[in-house]
N, C-alpha and C positions, 0 to 999 in steps of 0.2 A: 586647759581643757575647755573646751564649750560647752556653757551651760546652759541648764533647759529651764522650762517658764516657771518664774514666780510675782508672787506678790508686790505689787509698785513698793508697799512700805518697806519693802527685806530690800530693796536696789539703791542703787543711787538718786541724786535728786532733777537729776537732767531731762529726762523726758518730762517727769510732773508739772516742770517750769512753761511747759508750753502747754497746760490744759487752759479750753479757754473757757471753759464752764464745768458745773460736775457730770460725772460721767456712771450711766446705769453701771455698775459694778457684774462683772460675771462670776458666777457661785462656781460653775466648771471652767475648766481649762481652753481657750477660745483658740489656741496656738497648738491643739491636738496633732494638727496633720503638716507641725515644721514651719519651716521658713527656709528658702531658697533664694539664690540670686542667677543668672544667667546671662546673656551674650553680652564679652565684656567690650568695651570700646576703651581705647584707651583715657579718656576723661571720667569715663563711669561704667554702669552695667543697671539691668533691668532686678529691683529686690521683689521677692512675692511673700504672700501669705495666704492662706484662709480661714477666716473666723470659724470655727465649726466644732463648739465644746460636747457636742452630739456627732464625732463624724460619720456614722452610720445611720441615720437619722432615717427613716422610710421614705418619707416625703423630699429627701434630696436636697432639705436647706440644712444640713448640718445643725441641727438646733436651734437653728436664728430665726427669729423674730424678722418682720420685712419690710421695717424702718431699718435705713441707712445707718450706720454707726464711724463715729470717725475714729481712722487708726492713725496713729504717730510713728514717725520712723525716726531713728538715728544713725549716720555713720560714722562711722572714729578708727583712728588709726592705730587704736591699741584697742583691747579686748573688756578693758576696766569701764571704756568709753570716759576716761579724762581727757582726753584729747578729739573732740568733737570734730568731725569736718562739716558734715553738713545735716539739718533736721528740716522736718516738715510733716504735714498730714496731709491724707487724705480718705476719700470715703470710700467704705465698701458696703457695695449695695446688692440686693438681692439676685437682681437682672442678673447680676456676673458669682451668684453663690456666694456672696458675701466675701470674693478674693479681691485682694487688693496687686496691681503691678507698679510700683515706683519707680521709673526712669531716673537714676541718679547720675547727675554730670557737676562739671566743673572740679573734678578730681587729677589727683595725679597720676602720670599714667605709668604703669609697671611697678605699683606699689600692693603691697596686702590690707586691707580692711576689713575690720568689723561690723556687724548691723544689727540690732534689733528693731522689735514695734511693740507699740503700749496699747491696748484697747482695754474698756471697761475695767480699770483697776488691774490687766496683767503686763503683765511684761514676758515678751517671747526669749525664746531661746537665744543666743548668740550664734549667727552665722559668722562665716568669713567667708572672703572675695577678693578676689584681686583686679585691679585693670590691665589691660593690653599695653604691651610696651610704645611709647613714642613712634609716630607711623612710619617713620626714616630711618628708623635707629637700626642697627644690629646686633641682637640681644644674642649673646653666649651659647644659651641653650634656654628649649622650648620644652617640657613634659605636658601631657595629656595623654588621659583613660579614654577608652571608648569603650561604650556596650550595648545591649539589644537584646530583645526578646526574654520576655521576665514573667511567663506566665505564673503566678500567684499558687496556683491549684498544685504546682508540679515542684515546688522549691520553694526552701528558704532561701532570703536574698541576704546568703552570707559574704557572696560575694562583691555586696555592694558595703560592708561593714568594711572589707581592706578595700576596696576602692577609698573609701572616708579613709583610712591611714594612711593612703600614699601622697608622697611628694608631688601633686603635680599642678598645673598653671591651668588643667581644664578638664571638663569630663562632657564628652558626645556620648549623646543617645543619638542612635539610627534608628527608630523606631520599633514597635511592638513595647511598650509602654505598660500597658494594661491589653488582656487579649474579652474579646465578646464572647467568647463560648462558657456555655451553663456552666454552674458551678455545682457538683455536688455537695449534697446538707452538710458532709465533715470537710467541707474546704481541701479537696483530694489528700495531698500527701502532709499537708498542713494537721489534719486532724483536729479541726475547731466548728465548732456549730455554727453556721452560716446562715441565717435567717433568710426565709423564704424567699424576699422582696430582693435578695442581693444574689439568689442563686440562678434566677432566668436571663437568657439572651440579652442584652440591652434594645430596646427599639427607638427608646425617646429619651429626653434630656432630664427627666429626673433618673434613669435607668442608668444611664452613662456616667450622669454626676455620683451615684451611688457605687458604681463600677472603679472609679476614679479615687474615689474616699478608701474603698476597703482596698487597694493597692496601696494607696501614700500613706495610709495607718498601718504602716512598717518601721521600727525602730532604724533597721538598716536602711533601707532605703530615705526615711529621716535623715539619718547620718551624715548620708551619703554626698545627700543635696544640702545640707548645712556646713558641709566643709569646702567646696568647690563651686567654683562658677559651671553652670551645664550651659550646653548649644545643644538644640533638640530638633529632630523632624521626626513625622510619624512614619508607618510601614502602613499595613493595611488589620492589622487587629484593630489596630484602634476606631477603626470602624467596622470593618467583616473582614473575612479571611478572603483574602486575591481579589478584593475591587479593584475597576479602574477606570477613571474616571466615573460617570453616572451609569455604570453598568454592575449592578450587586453579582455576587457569586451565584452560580446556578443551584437553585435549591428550593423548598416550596413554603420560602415567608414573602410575606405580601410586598417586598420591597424587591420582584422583579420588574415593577414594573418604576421607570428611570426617576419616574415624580415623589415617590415614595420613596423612592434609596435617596437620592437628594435630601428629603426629611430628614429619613434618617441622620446620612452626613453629617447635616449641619447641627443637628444637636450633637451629634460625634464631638464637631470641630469644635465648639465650642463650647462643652466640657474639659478636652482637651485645653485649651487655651486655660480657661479656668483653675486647672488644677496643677500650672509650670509655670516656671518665671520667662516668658515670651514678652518681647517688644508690641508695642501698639502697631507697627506696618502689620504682625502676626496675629492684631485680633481678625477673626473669619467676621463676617455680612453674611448670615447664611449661608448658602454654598459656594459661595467667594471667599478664598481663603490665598494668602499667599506665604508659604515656610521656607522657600528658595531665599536663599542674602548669602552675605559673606562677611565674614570676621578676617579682621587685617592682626597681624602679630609681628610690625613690625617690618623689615624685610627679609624675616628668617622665615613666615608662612604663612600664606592665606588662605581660609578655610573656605569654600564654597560649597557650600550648604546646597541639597539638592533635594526635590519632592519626586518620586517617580511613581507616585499612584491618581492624585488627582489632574495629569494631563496627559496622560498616556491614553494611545489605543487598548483597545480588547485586544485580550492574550488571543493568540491566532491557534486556530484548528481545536477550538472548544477546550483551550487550557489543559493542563494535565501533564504529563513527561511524552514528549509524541518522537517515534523516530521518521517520519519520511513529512515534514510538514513544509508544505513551498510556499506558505500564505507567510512563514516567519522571516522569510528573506523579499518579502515584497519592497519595491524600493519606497520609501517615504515615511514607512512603518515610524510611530515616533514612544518614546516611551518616558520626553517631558516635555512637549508639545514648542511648537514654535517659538513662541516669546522665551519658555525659558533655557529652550538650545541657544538660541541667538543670545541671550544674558551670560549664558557659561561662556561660551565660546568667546565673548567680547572681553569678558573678566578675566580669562584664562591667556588671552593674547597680550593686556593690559599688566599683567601685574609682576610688578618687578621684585618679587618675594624668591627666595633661594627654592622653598618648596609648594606649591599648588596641591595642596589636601583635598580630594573630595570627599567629603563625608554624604554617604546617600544610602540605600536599602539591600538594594538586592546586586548579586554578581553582574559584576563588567567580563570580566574573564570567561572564556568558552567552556562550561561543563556539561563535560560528553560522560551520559552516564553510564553509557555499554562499552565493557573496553573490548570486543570483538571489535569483529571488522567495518562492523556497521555504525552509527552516530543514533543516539537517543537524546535529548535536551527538555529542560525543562520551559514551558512558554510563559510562564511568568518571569523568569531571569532575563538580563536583555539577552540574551539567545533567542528569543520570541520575538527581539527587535531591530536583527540582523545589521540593518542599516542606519540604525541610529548609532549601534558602536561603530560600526563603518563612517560613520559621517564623525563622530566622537573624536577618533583616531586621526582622520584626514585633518581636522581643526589641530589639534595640537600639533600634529607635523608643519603645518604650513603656517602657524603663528609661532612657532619653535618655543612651543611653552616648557618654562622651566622645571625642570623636575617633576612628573606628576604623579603624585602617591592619590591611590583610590580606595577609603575606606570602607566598609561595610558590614551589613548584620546579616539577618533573615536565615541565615541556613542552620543555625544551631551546631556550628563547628566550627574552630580554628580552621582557616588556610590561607596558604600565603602562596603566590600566584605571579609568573610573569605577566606582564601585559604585552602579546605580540601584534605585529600589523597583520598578521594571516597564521590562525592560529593550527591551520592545518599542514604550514610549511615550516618541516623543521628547521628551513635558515634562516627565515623573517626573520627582521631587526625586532628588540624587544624595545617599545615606546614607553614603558613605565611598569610601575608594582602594583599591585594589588594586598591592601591586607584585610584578611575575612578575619574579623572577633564571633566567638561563638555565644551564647545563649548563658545570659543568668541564670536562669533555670529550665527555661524550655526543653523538653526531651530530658529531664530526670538525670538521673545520676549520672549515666552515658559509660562509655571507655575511651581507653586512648584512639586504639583503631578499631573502625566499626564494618562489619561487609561493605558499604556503602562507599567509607571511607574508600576503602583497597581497591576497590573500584574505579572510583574517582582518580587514584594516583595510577593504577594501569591503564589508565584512557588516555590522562592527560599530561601529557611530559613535563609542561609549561607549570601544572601546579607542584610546586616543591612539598605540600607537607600539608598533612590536615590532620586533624586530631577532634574527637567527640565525645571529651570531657563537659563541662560547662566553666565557665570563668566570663573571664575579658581580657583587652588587651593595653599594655603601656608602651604610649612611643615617647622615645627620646629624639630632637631631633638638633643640630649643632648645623653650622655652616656645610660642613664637611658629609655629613652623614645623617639618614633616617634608619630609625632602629627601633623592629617592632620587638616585645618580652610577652610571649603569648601567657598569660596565665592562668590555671587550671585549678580547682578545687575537686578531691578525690569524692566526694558526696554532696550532694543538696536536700535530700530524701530528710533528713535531721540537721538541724542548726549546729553554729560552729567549727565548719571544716575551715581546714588551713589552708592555705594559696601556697601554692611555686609556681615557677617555671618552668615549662615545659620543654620551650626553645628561644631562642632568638633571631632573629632576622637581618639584613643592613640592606639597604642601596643606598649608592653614594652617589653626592650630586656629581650630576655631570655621566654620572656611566648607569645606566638603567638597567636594573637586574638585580637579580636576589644574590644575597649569600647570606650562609649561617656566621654567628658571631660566635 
């Protein structure tokens, strides 16, 4: 079992061997808000933390002082930490909230590890992590969770407590993280007194860093991220709801005008960065920000990680659900701007992995939400960016990319989705899958099928199955086969519910298409 932070003198004697002087002692808990590790490579992976034995703190330093302090790290191949592999320090300093990101290499690759950190007299919890398997190798079988949209106000995140018990080698976040919108004084379905300074919009970077704190000061979500390595991008709560690029949502806070949402942004971004275990290419420069990479696993999958909020155009015909919009099939229309089409597209023709994962935000698949005769779409989904999945589709046909499974969040439902070259003819060839995980808790308790739902499946042939419970999803995936287990929790409103399965999914490499399992 992994344990949580105690006293250097109750531990072993391993980290203390490397103090190089005495060290200010902290009277509270400085490992409040966890330890995390993230994007694994096969020699290592990136470990976090953040000092903050105040993590609510008004002022957004977590309690700390703004002298620098130094943290100790360990890794070891067992959980007792007898068998050390590799130690080190380093500082965390205020500039960055007092977190620390350790880049840990020269590991072995496709093995399990342990980690802590020592600062001021404590010693943190015990994570585990794993590396990526050998880059040539062909590993058996691959497991990872994915999930999305965890607004705080509207759920417990029970769901992220079985995320933390399941088997798997990875957990994607597609973003919505933490969401910006006010918080009622009783924290909504939460029912806990939420002090003032944590209940308004965020606009600046102590707001965001405070936004940030009272999300990660979740035991589950704790858990969650100290049992698994995560790979993360953001959606658009994490900074306002449906930006894109330097254009804020239409509304009357002072960041419509592009100079002031940028501000904004970049305190966004860099709270973000601050409070997840992200790589140094992933710290933001202000509004220079880059979350697009890819994780290799071997030749059984490589993850290409997508951003489709900070290089897209503006949602076309003043955003919204529009049925008759011609501005959304303009040709050029982009929805991850040139550099990082051309990066996917080069990666996606390059890579000689059995499976090509996209992990990224919002639907690839056509969802028509009038199932009359007529078509309604929403212009935030790439529906609003007609010819970037057009141009999407045509890359992978003509680089003959292997296998291509497309993950995603944002919609707050299960669905699982053909991917066709023309989704309005029912004999177009099917180029890949689609699987939508739904909402840690975003939209409350939910049902299986929702109007909306039913809707959705009478419009669109292509989607096989949706469901508007909350959960997430587990894939398996083997040389032979990807196989999503959509998971469903019957309440979020109160802590404790139990996970199943709802359904299962398969495409098999080589023949692109859904079937139930």
């Amino acid at each position: 079992m992994l344990g949580g932070a105690v006293a250097l003198a109750l531990t072993g004697a391993s980290l203390s061997a490397g103090r190089a002087r005495a060290e200010e002692r902290f009277t509270e808990d400085p490992f409040a808000l966890g330890v995390a590790s993230g994007d694994p490579w096969p020699d290592g992976f990136v470990l976090w933390t953040r000092l903050a034995p105040q993590p609510l703190a008004p002022d957004g330093t977590g309690g700390m002082p703004p002298a620098p302090v130094r943290v100790f790290w360990e890794v070891a191949r067992d959980e007792l930490f007898r068998h050390v592999e590799r130690r080190g320090s380093t500082l965390a300093v205020a500039e960055l909230a007092h977190s620390v990101h350790v880049e840990v290499s020269h590991l072995r690759p496709g093995r399990q590890y342990f980690y802590r950190f020592r600062a001021g007299g404590v010693i943190s919890p015990v994570g585990r992590t794993r590396t990526a398997p050998p880059p040539h190798s062909r590993p058996r079988e691959l497991s990872f969770a994915f999930a999305s949209c965890q607004a705080w106000f509207e759920g417990f995140y029970t769901a992220h407590r079985h995320i933390a018990e399941e088997d798997v080698d990875l957990v994607l976040h597609l973003g919505d993280y933490i969401y910006e919108n006010p918080i009622d004084a009783m924290g909504g379905v939460r029912k806990v007194p939420v002090a003032a300074e944590l209940r308004t919009e965020p606009m600046d970077l102590t707001q965001y860093r405070n936004r940030h704190a009272l999300y990660r000061f979740d035991a589950d979500l704790i858990a969650a991220h100290q049992a698994h390595p995560w790979a993360m991008v953001w959606d658009d709560h994490e900074v306002e709801d449906n930006w894109a690029r330097d254009v804020s949502k239409v509304d009357t806070e002072p960041d419509q005008d592009p100079a002031v949402f940028r501000r904004r942004a970049s305190a966004a971004f860099q709270a973000h960065y601050e409070h997840l275990p992200l790589r140094l290419p992933q710290k933001p420069n202000g509004f220079d920000s880059r979350l697009y990479r890819r994780l290799r696993y071997g030749r059984m999958a490589t993850f290409h990680m997508l951003d489709t909020r900070l290089y897209r155009d503006d949602q076309p015909c003043g955003d919204g659900i529009k049925a008759d919009c011609a501005e959304r099939l303009a040709p050029g229309r982009t929805i991850l701007g040139p550099e990082q089409e051309e990066w996917l597209y080069r990666g996606l023709g390059r890579s000689d992995a059995t499976w090509n994962l996209i992990p990224q935000q919002i639907p690839v698949n056509q969802v028509d939400t009038d199932p009359g005769p007529g078509q309604s779409f929403v212009m935030d989904f790439w529906d609003g960016y007609a010819d970037a999945r057009r141009r999407l589709f045509a890359e992978m046909a003509a680089r003959k990319v292997n296998n291509p499974v497309v993950l995603t969040g944002d919609m707050h439902r299960h669905l699982a989705a053909d991917l066709k070259q023309d989704f309005d003819d029912p004999n177009s060839p099917v180029v890949g899958v689609e699987f939508v995980g739904t909402s840690i808790t975003s939209g409350r308790d939910g049902v299986d099928l929702d109007p909306s739902g039913a809707r959705l499946l009478a419009a669109n042939p292509h989607i096989k199955f949706t469901n508007f419970q909350r959960g997430y999803v587990r894939c398996t995936l083997t040389q032979q086969s990807c196989r999503a287990d959509f998971k469903v929790l019957p309440y979020v409103s109160t802590p404790g519910a139990p996970v199943s399965t709802r359904i299962s999914f398969a495409t098999e490499a080589g023949r692109p298409g859904l079937h139930t399992v």
